[in-house]
C-alpha positions as CSV (number, residue, x, y, z in Angstrom):
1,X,32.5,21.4,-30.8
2,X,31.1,18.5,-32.8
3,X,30.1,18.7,-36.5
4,X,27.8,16.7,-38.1
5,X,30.2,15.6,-42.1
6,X,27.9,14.8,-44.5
7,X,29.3,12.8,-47.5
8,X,27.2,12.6,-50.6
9,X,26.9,9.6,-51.1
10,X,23.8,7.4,-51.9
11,X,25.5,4.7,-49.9
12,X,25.5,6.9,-47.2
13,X,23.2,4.9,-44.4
14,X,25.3,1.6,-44.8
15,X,28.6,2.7,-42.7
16,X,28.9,2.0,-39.2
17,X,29.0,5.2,-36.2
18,X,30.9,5.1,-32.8
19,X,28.8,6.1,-30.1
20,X,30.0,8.7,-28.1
21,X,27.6,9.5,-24.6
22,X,26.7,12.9,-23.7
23,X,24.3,14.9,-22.1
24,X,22.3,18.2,-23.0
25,X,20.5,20.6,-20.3
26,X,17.4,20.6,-20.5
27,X,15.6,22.2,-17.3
28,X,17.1,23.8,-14.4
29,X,16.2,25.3,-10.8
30,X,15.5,21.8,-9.4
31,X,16.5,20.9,-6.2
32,X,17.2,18.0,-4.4
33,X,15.4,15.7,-7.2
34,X,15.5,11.7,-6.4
35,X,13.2,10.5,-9.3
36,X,12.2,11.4,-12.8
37,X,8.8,9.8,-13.2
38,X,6.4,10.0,-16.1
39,X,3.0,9.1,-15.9
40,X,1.6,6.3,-19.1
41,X,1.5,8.7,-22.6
42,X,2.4,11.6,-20.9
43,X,5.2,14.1,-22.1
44,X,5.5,15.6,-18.4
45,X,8.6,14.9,-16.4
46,X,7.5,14.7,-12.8
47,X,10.4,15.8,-10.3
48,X,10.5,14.3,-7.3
49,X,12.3,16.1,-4.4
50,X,14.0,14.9,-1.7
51,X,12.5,17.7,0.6
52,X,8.8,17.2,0.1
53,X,8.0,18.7,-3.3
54,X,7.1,16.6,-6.5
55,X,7.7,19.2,-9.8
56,X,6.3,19.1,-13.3
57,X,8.9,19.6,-16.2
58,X,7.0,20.0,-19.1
59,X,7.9,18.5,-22.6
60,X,9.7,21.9,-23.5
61,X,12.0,22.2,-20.6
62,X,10.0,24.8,-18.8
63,X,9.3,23.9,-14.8
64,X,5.9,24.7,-13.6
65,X,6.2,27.2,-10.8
66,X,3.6,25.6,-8.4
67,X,4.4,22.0,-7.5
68,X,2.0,19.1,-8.5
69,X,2.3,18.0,-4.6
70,X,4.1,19.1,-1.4
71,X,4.3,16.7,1.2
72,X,5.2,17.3,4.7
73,X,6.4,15.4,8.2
74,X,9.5,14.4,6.6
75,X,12.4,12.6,8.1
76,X,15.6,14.4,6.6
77,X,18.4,12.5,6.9
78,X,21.0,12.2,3.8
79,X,19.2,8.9,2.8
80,X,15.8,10.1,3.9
81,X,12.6,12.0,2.5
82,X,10.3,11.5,-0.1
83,X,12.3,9.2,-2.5
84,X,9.2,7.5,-4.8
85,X,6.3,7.9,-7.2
86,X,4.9,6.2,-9.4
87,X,1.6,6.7,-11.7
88,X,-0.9,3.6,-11.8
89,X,-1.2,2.6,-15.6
90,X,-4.8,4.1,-15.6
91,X,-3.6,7.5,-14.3
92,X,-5.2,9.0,-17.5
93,X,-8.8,7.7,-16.3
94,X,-8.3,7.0,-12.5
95,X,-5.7,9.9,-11.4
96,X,-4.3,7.6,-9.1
97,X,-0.3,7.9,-7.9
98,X,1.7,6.6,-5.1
99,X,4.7,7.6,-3.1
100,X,7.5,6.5,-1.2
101,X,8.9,8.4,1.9
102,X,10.1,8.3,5.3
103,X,8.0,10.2,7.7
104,X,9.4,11.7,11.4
105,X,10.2,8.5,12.7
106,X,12.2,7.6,9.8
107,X,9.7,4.6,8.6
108,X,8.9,4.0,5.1
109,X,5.6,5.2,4.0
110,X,3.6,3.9,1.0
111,X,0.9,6.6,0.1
112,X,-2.1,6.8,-2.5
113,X,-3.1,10.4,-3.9
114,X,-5.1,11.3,-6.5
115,X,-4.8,14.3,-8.9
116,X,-7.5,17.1,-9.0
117,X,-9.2,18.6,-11.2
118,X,-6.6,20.2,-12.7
119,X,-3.7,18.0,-13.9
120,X,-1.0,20.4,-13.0
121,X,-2.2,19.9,-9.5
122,X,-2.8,17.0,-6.8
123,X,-5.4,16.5,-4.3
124,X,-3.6,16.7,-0.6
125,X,-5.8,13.9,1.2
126,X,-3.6,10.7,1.2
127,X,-4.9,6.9,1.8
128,X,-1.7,5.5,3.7
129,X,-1.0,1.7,2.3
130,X,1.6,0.4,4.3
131,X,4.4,1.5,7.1
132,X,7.4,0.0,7.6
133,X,9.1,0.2,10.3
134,X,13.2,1.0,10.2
135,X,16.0,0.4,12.8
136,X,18.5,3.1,10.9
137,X,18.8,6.1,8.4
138,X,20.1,4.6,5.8
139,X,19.1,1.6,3.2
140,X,15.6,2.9,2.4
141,X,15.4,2.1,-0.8
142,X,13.1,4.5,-2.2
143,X,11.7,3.0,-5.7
144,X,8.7,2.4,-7.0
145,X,7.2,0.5,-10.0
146,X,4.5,-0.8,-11.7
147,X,5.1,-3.9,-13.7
148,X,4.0,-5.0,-16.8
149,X,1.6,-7.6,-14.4
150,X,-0.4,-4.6,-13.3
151,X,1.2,-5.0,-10.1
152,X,3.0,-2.2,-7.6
153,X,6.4,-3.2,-6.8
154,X,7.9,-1.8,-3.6
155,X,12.0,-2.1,-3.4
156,X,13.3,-1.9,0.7
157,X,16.6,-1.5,1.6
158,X,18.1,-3.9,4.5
159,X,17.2,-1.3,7.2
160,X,21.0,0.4,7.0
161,X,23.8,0.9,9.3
162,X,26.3,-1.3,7.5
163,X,26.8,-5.4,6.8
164,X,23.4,-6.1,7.3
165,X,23.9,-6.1,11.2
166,X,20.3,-8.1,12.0
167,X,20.2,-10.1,9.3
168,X,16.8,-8.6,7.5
169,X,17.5,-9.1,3.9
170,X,17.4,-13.0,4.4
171,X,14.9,-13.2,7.6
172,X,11.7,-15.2,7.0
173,X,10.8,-15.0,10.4
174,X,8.5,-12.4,11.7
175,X,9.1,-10.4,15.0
176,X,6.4,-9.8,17.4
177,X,7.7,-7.0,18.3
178,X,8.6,-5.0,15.3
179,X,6.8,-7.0,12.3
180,X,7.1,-4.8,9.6
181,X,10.7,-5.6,9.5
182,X,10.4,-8.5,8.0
183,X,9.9,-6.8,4.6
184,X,13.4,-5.4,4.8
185,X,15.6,-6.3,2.2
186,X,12.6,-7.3,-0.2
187,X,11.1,-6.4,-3.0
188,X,7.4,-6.0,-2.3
189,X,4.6,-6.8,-4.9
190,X,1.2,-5.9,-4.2
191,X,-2.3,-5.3,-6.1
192,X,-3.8,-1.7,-5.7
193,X,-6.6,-2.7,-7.3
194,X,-7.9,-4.8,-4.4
195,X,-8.0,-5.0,-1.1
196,X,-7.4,-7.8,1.2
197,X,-8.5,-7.9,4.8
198,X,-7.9,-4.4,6.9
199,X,-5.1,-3.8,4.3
200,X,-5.8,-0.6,1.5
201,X,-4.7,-3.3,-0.7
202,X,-4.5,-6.3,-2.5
203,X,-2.1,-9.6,-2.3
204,X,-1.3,-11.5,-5.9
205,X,-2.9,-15.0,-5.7
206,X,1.2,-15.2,-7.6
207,X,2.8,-13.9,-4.8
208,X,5.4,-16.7,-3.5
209,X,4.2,-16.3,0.2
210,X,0.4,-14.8,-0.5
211,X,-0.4,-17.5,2.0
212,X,1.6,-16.8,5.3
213,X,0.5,-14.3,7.5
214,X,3.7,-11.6,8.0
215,X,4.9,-12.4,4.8
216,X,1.9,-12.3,1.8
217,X,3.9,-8.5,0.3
218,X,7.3,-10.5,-0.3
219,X,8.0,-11.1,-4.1
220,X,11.7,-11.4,-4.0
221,X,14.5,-11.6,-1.0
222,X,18.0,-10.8,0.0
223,X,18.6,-7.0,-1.5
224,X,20.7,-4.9,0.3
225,X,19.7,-1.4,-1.2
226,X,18.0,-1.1,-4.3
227,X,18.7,2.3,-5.7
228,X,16.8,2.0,-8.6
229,X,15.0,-0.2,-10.8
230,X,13.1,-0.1,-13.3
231,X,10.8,-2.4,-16.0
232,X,11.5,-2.6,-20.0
233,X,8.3,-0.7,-21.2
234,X,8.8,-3.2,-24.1
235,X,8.8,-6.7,-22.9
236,X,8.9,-6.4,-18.9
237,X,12.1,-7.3,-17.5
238,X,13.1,-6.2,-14.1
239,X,16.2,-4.8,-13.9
240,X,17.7,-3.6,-9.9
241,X,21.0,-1.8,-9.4
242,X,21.9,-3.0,-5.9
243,X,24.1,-0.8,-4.3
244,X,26.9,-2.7,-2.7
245,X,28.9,-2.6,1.0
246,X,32.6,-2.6,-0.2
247,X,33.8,-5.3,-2.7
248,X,31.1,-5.2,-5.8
249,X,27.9,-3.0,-7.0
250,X,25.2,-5.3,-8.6
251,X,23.2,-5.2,-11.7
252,X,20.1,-7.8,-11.4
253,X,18.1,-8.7,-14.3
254,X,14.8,-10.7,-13.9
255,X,13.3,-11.6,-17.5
256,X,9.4,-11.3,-18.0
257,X,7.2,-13.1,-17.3
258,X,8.6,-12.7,-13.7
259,X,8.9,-15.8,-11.5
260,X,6.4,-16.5,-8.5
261,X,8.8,-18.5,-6.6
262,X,10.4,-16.4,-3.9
263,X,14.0,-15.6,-5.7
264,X,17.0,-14.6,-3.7
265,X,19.1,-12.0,-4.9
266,X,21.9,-12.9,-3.0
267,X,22.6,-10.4,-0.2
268,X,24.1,-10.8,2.8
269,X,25.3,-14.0,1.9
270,X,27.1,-12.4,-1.2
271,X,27.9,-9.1,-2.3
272,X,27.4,-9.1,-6.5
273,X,29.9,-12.1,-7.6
274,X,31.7,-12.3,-4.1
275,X,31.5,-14.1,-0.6
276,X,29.9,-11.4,2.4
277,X,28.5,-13.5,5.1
278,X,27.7,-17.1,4.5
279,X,26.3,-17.8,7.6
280,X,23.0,-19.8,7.5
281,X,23.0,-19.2,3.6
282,X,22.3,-21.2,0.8
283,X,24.6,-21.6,-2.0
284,X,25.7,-19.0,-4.4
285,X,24.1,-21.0,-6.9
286,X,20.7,-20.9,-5.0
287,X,20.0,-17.7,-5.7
288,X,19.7,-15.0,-8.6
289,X,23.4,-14.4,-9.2
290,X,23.9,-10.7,-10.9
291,X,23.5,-10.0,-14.4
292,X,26.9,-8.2,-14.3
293,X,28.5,-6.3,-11.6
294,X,31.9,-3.8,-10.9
295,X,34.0,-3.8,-8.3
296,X,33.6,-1.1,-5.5
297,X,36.5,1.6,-5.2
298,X,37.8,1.4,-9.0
299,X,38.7,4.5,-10.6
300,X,36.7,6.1,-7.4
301,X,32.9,4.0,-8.1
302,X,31.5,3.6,-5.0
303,X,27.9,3.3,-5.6
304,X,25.6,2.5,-8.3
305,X,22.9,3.8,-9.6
306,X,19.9,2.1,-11.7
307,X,18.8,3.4,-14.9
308,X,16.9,1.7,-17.7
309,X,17.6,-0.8,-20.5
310,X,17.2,1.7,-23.9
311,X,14.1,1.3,-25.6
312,X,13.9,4.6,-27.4
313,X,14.6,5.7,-31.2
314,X,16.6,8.2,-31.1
315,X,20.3,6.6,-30.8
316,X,20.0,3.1,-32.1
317,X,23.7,3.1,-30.5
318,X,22.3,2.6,-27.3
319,X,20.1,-0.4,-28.5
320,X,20.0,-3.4,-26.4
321,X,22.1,-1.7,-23.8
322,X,21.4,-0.8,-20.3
323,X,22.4,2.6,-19.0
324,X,23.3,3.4,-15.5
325,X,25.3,5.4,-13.7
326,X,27.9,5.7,-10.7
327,X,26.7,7.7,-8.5
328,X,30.2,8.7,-7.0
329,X,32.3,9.6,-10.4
330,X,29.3,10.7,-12.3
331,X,30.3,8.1,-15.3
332,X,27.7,6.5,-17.2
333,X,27.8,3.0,-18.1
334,X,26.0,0.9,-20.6
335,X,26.1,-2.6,-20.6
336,X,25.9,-5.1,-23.2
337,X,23.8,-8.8,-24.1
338,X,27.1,-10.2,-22.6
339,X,27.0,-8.0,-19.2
340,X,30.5,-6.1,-20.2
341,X,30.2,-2.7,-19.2
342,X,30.9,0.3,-20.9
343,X,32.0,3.7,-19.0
344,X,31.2,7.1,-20.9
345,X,31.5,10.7,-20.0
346,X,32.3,11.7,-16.4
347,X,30.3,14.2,-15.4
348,X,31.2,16.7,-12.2
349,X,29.1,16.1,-9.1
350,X,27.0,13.2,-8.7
351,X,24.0,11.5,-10.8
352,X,21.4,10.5,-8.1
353,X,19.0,9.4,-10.8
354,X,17.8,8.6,-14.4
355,X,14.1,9.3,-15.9
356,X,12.5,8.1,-19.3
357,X,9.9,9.5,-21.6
358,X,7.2,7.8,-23.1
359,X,9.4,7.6,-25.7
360,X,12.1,5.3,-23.9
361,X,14.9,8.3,-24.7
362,X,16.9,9.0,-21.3
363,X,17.6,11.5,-18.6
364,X,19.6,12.1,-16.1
365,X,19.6,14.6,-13.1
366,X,22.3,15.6,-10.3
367,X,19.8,16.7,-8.6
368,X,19.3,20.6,-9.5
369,X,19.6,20.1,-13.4
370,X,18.1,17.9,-15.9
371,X,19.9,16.7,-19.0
372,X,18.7,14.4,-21.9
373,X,21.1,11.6,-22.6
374,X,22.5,11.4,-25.9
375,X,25.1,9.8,-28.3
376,X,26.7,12.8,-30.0
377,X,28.2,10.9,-32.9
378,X,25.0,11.1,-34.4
379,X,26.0,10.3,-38.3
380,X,29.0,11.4,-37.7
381,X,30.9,9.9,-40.9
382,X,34.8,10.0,-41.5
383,X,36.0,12.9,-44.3
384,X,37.0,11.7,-48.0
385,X,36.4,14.3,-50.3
386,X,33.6,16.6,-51.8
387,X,31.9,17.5,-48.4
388,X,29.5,20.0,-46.3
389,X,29.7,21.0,-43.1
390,X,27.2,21.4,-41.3
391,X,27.7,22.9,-37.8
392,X,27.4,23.5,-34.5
393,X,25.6,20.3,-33.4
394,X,24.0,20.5,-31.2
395,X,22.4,23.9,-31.8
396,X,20.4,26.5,-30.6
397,X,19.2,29.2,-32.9
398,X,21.3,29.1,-36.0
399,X,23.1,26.1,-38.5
400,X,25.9,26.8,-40.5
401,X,26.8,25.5,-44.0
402,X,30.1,25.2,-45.2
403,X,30.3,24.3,-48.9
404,X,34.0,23.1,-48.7
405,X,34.8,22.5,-52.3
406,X,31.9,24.6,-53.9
407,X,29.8,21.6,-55.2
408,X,26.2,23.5,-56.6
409,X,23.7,23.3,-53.8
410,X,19.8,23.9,-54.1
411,X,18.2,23.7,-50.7
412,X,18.4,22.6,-47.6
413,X,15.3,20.6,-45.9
414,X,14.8,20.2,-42.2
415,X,11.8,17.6,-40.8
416,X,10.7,16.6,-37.5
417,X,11.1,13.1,-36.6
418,X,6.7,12.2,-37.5
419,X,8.4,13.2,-40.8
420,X,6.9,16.9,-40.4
421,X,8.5,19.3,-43.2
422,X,9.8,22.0,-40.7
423,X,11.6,24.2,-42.9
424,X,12.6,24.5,-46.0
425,X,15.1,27.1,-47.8
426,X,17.1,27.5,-50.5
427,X,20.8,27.8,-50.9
428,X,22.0,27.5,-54.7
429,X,25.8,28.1,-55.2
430,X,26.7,29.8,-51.8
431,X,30.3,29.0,-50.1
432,X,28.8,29.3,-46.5
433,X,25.1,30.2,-45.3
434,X,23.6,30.7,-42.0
435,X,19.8,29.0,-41.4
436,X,17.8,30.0,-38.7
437,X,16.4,27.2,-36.6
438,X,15.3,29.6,-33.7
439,X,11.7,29.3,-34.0
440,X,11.7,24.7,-34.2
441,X,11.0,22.9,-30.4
442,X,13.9,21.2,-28.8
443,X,14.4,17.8,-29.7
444,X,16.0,15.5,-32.9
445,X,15.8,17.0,-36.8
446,X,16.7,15.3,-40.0
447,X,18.2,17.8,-42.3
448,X,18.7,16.9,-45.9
449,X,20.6,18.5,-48.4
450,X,20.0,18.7,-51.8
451,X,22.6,19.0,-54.5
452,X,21.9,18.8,-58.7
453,X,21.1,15.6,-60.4
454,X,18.5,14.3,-58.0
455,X,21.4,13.7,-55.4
456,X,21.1,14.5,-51.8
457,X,22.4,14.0,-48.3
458,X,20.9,13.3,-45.5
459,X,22.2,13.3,-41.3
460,X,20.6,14.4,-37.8
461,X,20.8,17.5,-35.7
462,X,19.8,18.1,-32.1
463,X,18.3,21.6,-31.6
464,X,18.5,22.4,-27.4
């Protein structure tokens, strides 16, 4: 069990922490969940299940009962279902959200809902956008995104089997007979705001191709399965875990403001950093070559999945670092300014997705659980002498202080990271004494101690 030392020292912010990555529960009796979506300034996790229903996790942990939607005429193979949602940034005046799913036939569906009345609860009656069609199972993609240009961005797999059989993520050239399939292996950008023709929505005057019939949705080319991506709520930047065939697994990062000039990400021609198929391919130095990327089948990683870069507060450890995961060992990896990756934890079972809260702190989910992402070593400072304990950390109901050498104590102060005085207790002269924290919400706590002559000490506790 980790303990938070606290040394009391004045000087006591200036040393250097370790990070250490961890995760906390923090909801349960979830099923199947693909996506951890929150809609602009709102605390609500929304759970998106592979099997139809899209959950509410609200800011306490506690899952509402009733689903916000259920959708039905799902295809349900391992890669298949509903797999998307995303809240336009207006959701708090418009109630608009969209989804991603693959219906009966096993084509990808872009939908438009609306919430009702009640914001626990969504209208049924859907406004279908677009349909694409696809030649296998697997490679959906699933994702979807607004970016910081107002604009909804659509991620599409290569259409599946394996190797790219037909060639989609780098075809330009639309079939007569099955169209749509020219989007595969894209990354789609269209305006929801607008409409263009027959179509329920808009093309970007920016859009590299907004002028050739077949191909005005196409922002970027040559992806092979984006599982995941996600934009900076800061400054914009795209980033796309890719998830690769057999040699590499790709992290792409796209600075903001984004190009309108028809990148290439790479694949077939090139799996992450290595040679695939170079037939009829530009160079490797004609397209977007990955930020960083690992090879396949090390230490058992065997698939990637996307996360976010940190923006949050919380753990300045994880600042400018982006966190992801592996989907097959259930490590978690950050990655650097200078693309060298990290691996943390290792977590049983699989992590089939990460979610952020308004906040830009992190979660995870292997699909039945949620946990909050976290760096335990907190303020975690090395021993010298004349020292508290304070302990466990995290906690649940109760802190523990252990006055090692009996140095005079006064009181203990806990407040709420607005810089809310939570509680506040006395605790002159005591070797050890319990503090009940059972009635403060989940979440991060400053807890300062305060010993004679003005002198105090000050570190962080999570209460779960």
């Amino acid at each position: 069990m980790k303990k938070i030392i606290l040394l009391l020292f004045i000087c006591i912010a200036n040393l250097s922490l370790a990070q250490t990555v961890a995760v906390q529960t923090f909801a349960t009796g979830l099923s199947n969940a693909v996506a951890l979506v929150h809609p602009p300034a709102d605390s609500r996790l929304f759970v998106v299940q592979k099997t139809g229903a899209i959950r509410i996790v609200n800011a306490n942990g506690t899952v509402n009962a009733t689903p916000f939607l259920t959708v039905t005429g799902l295809s349900s193979g391992s890669e298949q279902g509903l797999l998307g949602l995303a809240f336009h940034p207006n959701y708090a005046t418009n109630g608009l959200f969209f989804i991603n799913y693959t219906n009966t036939a096993g084509d990808t569906i872009i939908a438009r809902y609306s919430v009702s009345a009640n914001p626990d609860i969504a209208n049924t009656t859907a406004t279908i956008l677009m349909t694409v069609d696809q030649p296998f199972s697997n490679h959906n993609g699933g994702s979807l995104a607004f970016g910081r240009d107002g604009f909804l961005y659509i991620g599409l797999g290569d259409g599946g089997s394996g190797g790219d059989p037909q060639g989609y993520s780098q075809n330009m050239t639309v079939d007569a007979n099955f169209p749509s399939r020219v989007l595969l292996g894209k990354m789609l950008r269209i305006d929801v705001n607008t409409t263009f023709g027959s179509l329920n929505y808009g093309i970007p005057a920016t859009n590299p191709y907004a002028t050739t019939a077949g191909l005005r949705e196409i922002w970027a080319i040559g992806l092979r399965n984006p599982w995941k991506y996600s934009f900076n709520r800061l400054n914009g930047d795209l980033w796309i875990a890719d998830v690769g065939q057999s040699t590499r697994e790709e992290i792409n990062k796209t600075t903001f403001p984004l190009p309108n000039t028809g990148i290439n990400y790479g694949w077939r021609c090139y799996e992450g950093t290595s040679v695939f198929n170079t037939s009829g391919c530009p160079t490797f130095a004609n397209t977007v070559a990955p930020f960083t990327d690992y090879v396949y089948g090390s230490n058992g990683r065997c698939s990637i999945t996307g996360g976010y870069f940190y923006t949050g507060t919380l753990y300045p450890n994880f600042a400018n670092k982006y966190i992801f995961a592996d989907y097959c060992t259930g490590e978690i990896g950050l990655v650097d300014s200078s693309g060298t990756i990290t691996w943390s934890v290792n977590l049983p079972g699989v992590i089939t997705t990460f979610g952020e809260d308004p906040n830009g702190e992190l979660y995870i989910t292997n699909g039945s659980t949620i946990s909050k992402v976290v760096d335990t070593s907190l303020s975690t400072i090395a021993l010298d002498e004349n020292v508290l304990t304070i302990f466990p950390n995290p906690a649940t109901n109760e802190l523990f202080i252990k006055n090692n050498n009996n140095i005079a104590l006064q009181s203990i102060a806990i407040t709420d990271l607005s810089g809310k005085l939570v509680l506040n207790q006395d605790i002159q002269n005591i070797g050890s004494n319990a503090i009940s924290i059972a009635n403060l919400a989940k979440g991060m706590y400053l807890v300062t101690v305060q010993i004679p002559n003005g002198l105090t000490a000050t570190s962080k506790i999570i209460k779960q």
